[in-house]
C-alpha positions in Angstrom: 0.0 0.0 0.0 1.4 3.1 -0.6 2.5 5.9 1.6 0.0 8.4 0.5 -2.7 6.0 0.7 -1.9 4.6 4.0 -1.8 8.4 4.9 -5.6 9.0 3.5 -7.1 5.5 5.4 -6.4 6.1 8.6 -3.8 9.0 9.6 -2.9 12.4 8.4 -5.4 14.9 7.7 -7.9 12.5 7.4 -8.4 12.8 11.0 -7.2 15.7 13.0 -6.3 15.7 16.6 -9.8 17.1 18.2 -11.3 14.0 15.7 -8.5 11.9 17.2 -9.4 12.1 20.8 -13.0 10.5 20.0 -13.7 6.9 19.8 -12.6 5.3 16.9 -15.3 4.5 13.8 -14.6 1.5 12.3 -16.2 0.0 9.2 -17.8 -2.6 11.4 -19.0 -0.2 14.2 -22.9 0.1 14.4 -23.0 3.1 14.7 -22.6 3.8 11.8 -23.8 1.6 9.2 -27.4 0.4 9.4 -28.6 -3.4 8.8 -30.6 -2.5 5.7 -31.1 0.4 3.2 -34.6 2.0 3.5 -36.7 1.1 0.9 -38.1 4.6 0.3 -35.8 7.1 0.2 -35.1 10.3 -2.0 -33.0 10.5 -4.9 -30.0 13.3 -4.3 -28.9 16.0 -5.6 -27.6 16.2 -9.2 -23.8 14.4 -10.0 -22.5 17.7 -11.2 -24.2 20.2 -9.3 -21.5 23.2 -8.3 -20.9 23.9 -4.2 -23.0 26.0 -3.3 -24.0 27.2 0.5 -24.4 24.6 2.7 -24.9 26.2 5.7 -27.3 25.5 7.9 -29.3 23.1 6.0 -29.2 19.7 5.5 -28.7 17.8 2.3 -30.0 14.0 2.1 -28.8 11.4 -0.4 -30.3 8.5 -0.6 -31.0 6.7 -3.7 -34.0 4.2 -4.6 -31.9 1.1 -6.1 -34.9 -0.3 -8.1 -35.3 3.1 -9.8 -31.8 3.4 -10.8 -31.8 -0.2 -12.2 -34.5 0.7 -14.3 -33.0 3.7 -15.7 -29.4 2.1 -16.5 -31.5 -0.5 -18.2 -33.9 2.0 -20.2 -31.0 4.5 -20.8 -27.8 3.1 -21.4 -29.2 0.0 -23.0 -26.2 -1.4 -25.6 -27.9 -3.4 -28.2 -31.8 -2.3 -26.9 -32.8 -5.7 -26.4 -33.2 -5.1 -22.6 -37.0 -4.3 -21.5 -37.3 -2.0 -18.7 -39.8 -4.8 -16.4 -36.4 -7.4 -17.0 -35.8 -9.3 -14.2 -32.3 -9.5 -14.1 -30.2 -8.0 -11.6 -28.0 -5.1 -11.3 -24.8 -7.3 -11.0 -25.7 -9.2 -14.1 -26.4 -6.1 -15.9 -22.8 -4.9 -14.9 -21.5 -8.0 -16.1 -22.4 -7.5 -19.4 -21.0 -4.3 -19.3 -17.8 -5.3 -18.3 -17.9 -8.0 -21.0 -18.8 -5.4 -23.5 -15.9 -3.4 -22.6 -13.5 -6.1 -22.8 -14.5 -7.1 -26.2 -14.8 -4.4 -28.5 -14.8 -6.4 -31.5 -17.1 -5.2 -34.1 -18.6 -2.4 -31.5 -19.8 1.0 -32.6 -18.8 4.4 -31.4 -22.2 4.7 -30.5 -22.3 1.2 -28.9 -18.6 2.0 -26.7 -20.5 5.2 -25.9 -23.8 3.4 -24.3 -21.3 1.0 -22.4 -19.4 3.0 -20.4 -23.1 5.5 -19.5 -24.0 1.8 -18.6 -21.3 1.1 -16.4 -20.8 4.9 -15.1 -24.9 4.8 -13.9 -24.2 1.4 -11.8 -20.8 2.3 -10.5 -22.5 5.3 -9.3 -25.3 3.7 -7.4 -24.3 0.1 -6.2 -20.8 -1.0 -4.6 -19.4 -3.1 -7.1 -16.1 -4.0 -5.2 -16.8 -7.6 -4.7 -17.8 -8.1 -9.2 -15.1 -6.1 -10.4 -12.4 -6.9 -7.9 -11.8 -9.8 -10.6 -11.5 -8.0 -13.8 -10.5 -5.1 -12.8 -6.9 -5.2 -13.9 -8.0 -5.7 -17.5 -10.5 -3.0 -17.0 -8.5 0.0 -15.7 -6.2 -0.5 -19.4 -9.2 -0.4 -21.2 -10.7 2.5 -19.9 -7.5 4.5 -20.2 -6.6 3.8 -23.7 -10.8 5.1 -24.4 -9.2 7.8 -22.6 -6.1 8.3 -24.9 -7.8 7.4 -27.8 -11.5 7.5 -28.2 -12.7 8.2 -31.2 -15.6 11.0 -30.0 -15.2 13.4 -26.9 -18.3 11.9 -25.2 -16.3 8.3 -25.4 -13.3 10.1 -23.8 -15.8 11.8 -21.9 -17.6 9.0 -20.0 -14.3 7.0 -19.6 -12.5 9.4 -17.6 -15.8 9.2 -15.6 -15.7 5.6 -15.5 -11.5 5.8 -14.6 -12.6 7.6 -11.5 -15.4 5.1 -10.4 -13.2 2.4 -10.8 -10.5 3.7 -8.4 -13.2 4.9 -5.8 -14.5 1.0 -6.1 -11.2 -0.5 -6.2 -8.4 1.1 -4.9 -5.5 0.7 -6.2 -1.3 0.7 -5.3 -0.3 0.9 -9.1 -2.3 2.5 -11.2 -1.1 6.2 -10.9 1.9 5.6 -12.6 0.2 4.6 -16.3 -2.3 6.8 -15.8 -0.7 10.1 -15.1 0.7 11.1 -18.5 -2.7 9.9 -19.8 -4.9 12.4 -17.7 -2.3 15.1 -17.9 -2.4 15.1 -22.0 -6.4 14.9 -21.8 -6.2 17.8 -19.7 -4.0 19.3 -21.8 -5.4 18.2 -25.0 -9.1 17.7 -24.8 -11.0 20.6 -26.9 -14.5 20.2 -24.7 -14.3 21.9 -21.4 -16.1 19.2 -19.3 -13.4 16.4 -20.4 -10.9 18.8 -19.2 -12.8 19.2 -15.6 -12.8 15.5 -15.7 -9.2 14.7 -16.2 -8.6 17.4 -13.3 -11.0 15.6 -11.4 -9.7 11.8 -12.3 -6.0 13.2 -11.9 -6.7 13.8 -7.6 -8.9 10.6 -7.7 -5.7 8.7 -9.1 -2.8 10.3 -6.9 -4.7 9.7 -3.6 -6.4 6.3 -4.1 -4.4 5.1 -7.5 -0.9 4.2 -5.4 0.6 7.9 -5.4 3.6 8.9 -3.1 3.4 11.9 -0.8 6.2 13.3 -3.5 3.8 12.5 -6.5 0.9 14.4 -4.3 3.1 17.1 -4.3 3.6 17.5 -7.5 0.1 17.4 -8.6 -0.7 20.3 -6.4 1.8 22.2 -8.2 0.3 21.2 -11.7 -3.1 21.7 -10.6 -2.3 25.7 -9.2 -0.5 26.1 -12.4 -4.1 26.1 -13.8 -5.3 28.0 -11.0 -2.5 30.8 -11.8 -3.1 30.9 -15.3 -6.4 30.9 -15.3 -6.7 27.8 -17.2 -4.4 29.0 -19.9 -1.5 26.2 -18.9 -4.0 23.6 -20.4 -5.5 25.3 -23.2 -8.3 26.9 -21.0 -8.1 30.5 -21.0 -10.4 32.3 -18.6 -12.1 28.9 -17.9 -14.1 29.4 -15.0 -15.3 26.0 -14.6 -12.1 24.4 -15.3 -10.3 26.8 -12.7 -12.8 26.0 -10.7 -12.2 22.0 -10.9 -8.7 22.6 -10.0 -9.4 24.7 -6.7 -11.5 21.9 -5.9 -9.0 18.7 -7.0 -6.1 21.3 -5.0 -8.3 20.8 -1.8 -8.8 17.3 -2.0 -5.3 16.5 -2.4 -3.9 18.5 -0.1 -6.5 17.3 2.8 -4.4 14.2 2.5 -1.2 15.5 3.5 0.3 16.7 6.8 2.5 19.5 5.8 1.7 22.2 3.7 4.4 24.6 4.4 6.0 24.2 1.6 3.3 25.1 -0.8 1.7 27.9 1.6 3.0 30.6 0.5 2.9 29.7 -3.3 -1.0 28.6 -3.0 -2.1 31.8 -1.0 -1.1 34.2 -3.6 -2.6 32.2 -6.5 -6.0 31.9 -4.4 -5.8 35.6 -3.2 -5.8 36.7 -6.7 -8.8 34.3 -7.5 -10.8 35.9 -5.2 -10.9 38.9 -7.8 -12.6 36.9 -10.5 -15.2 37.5 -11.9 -17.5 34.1 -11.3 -18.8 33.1 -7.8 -17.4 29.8 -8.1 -14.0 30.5 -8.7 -14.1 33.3 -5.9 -15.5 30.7 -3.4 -13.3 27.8 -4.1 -10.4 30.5 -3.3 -12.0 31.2 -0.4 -12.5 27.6 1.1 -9.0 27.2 0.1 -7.3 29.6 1.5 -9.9 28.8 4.9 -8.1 25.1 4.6 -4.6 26.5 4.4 -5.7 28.5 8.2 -6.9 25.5 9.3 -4.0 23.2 7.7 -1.3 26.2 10.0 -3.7 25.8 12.9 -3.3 21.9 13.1 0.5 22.3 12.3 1.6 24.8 15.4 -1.0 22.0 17.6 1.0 19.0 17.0 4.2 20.7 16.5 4.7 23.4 18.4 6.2 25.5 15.2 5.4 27.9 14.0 3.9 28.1 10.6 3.7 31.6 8.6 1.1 32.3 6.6 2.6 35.3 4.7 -1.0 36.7 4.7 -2.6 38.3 7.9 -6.4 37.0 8.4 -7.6 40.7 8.5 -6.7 41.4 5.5 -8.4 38.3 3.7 -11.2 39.1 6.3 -11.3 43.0 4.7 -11.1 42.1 1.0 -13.7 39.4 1.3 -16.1 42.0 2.6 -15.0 44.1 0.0 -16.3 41.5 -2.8 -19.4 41.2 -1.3 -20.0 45.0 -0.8 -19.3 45.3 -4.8 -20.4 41.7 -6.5 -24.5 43.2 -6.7 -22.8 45.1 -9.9 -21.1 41.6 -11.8 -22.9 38.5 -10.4 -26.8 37.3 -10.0 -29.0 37.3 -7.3 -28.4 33.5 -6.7 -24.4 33.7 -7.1 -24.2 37.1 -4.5 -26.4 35.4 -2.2 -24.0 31.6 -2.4 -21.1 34.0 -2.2 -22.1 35.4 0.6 -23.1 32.8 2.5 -19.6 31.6 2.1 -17.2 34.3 2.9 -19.2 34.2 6.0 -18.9 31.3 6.6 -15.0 31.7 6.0 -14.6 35.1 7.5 -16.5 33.4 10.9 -13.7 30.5 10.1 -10.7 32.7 10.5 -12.0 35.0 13.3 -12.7 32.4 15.5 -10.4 29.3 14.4 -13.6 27.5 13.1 -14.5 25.0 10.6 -17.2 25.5 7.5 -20.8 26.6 8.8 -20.1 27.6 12.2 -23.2 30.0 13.4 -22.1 32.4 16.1 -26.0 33.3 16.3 -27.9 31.4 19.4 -29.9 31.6 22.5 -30.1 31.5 26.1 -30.6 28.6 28.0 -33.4 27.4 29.9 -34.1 29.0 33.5 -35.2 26.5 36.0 -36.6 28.6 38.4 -38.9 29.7 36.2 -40.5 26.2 35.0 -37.8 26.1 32.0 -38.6 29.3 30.0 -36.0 31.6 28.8 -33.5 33.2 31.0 -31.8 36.6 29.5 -28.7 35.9 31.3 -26.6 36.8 28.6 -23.6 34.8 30.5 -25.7 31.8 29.8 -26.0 32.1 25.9 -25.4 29.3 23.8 -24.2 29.7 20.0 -25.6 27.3 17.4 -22.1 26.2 16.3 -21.4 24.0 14.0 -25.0 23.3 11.0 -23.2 21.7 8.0 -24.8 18.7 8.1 -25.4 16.1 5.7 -28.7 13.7 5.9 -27.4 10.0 4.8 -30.9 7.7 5.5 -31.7 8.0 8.5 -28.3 9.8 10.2 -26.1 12.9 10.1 -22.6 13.8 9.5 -21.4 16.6 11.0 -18.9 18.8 8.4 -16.9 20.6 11.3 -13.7 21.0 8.8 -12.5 22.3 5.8 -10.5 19.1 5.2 -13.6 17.3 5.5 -15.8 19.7 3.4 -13.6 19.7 0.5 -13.5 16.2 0.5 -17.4 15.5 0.5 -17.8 18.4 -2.4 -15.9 16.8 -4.9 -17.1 13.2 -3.7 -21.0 14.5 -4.4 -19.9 15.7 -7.8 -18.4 12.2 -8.5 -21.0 10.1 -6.6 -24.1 11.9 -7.1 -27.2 10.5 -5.9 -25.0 6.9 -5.3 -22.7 9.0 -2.1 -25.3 7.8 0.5 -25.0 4.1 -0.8 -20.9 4.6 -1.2 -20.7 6.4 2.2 -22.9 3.1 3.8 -21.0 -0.1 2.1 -17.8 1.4 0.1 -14.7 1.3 2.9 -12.6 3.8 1.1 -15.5 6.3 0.8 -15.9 5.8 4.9 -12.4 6.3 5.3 -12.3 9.5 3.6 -15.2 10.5 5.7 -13.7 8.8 8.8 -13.3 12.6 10.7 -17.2 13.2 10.4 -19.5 13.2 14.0 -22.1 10.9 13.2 -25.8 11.4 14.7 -28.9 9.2 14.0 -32.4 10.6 13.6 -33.7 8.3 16.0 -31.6 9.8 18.7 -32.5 13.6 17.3 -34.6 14.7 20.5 -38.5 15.6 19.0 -39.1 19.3 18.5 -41.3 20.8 21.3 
């Protein structure tokens, strides 16, 4: 196993030292993983849906397995021979797929095309660990050659899509290495924008659960804030919002996996600094969560060391400038983007005043007085703040997002995952691993609103 992985499933930033002094949560541990999946639950939110506030709210994802199967079969049917009341099961259905994509004999653009939708769609939202474990060394060279060389962008497309799943299904200690000049030329190469964001997004899948050292870690971040600095125009992307915002977001993940950060500080500051001056609310948050990660990642440093770890940028000055954009963004950005924006750079701004993590409410109440039959005291020394209300609704419990190492991780694993997280974060043990920081909290324990 390699270094960097062995960092990311069970030490490192994974889990920091407040998280550490709680009981462990093992895969096993009941409380966390129920007995059965609820029969009706919601579908959630939409695979490529961009971070927007989360902040005292609570987003569920659950997904209804017998729907999904019947939309895989209906909409990614190969040869349109399967009929949507089939009775044949998910695992057969990815079997075929798998087959399909092992034999390519006498197969169709348009047939490739329907195969990997097919295998993306169950990937998505059913742990396949235990059917592809098998083949899966005969897959991953597959999918990256449809990478390399597919012979329409929506091929290229849905196997860099299908590259990722397969890692987050079946981690891997050696598939970094082949893959990383691939998914470096696609980002370099590909002419559609959202193969592009998908090689950026593949490339941290790869590094952190593909068999990549600390060192090789290390260099992606540097790659990745190349696009950041040029915005987008290192890989053919100039003034690519969504592409600079891709690599904001892959930067965070990566570097949630590693201890030290003092080496790319100062470097990664400026760069997300100067994003905060764009002119898209996307970009300008991703900035901002990063630079709230770099705090945090100092913060956790000067704990466990003792060092000191210097930041080059004082926090009123990020604190200022953020106000700033705020005060000014009703003249460049909608309604909906100014009012996302600035529920994060408050969310950021609260982060840095008071040493916080994402979504921490300063706002509150008293607490109870018992001399008068439990009715509000206005004993101001007795006021209580909210705290922490990023939550997300899995079934029937919570997690608690309480840092930015944690939030930047379950972003870009909702935009992979899509409505499949809540069935990944329940059986997949490298999707609980990730999330191994998170305070868990079942409804059933939730006290009943008075």
């Amino acid at each position: 196993m390699s270094e960097l992985r062995r960092r990311a499933l069970g030490s490192g930033k994974t889990v920091s030292r407040k998280a550490r002094l709680k009981p462990e949560s093992g895969l096993s541990s009941t409380n966390h993983s129920p007995n059965g999946s609820p029969a009706n639950s919601r579908v959630g939110s939409r695979a490529n849906s961009r971070p927007g506030s989360r902040y005292a709210s609570e987003d569920e994802f659950a997904s209804d397995s017998e729907n999904d199967d019947i939309m895989t079969m209906s909409a990614n049917s190969v040869d349109g021979d399967e009929d949507v009341g089939s009775t044949t099961t998910w695992v057969e259905r990815l079997q075929d797929r798998v087959t399909e994509l092992q034999d390519r004999k006498r197969s169709s653009v348009q047939g490739r095309e329907a195969t990997l939708g097919g295998y993306n769609h169950l990937l998505k939202h059913h742990f396949a660990q235990g059917q592809l474990q098998r083949s899966v060394a005969e897959i991953m060279p597959v999918l990256l050659r449809d990478v390399k060389n597919g012979s329409s962008d929506e091929e290229r497309l849905r196997a860099l899509k299908a590259f990722t799943l397969t890692v987050l299904t079946c981690s891997s200690d050696t598939v970094f290495e082949q893959a990383l000049p691939i998914l470096k030329a696609a980002c370099h190469d590909s002419e559609e924008e959202d193969n592009k964001i998908e090689a950026i997004h593949a490339l941290s899948i790869a590094v952190t659960y593909g068999g990549g050292s600390t060192e090789a870690a290390e260099e992606v971040l540097d790659f990745l804030l190349e696009i950041i600095e040029s915005d987008g125009h290192s890989v053919t992307a100039a003034d690519s919002a969504p592409v600079v915002t891709a690599a904001l977001q892959a930067w965070a993940f990566v570097a949630s996996h590693l201890d030290d950060l003092t080496d790319q500080s100062e470097t990664a500051i400026e760069a997300f600094m100067e994003q905060l001056d764009s002119s898209d609310p996307d970009v300008q948050t991703g900035a901002g969560v990063n630079i709230a990660l770099l705090f945090e990642a100092a913060r956790d440093y000067e704990e466990e060391t003792g060092q000191s770890f210097d930041m080059q940028y004082n926090q009123h000055r990020i604190m200022t400038r953020m106000a700033e954009i705020v005060r000014d963004s009703s003249k460049t950005i909608s309604k909906k983007g100014r009012r996302n924006l600035r529920s994060n750079f408050s969310s950021i701004v609260t982060s840095l005043e008071r040493g916080k993590g994402p979504g921490y409410s300063t706002a509150g109440r008293s607490g109870p007085n018992p001399h008068t039959g439990g009715s509000r005291t206005d004993d101001q020394s007795d006021f209580r703040e909210f705290g922490y209300r990023e939550k997300i609704r899995i079934y029937n419990q919570f997690l608690l997002i309480d840092t930015w190492s944690l939030h930047t991780r379950v972003e870009l694993l909702k935009i992979l995952l899509g409505g499949g997280f809540g069935i990944h974060y329940l059986e997949n043990p490298v999707i609980r691993d990730i999330l191994s920081s998170a305070e868990v909290e079942f409804i059933s324990e939730r006290r009943p609103k008075k």
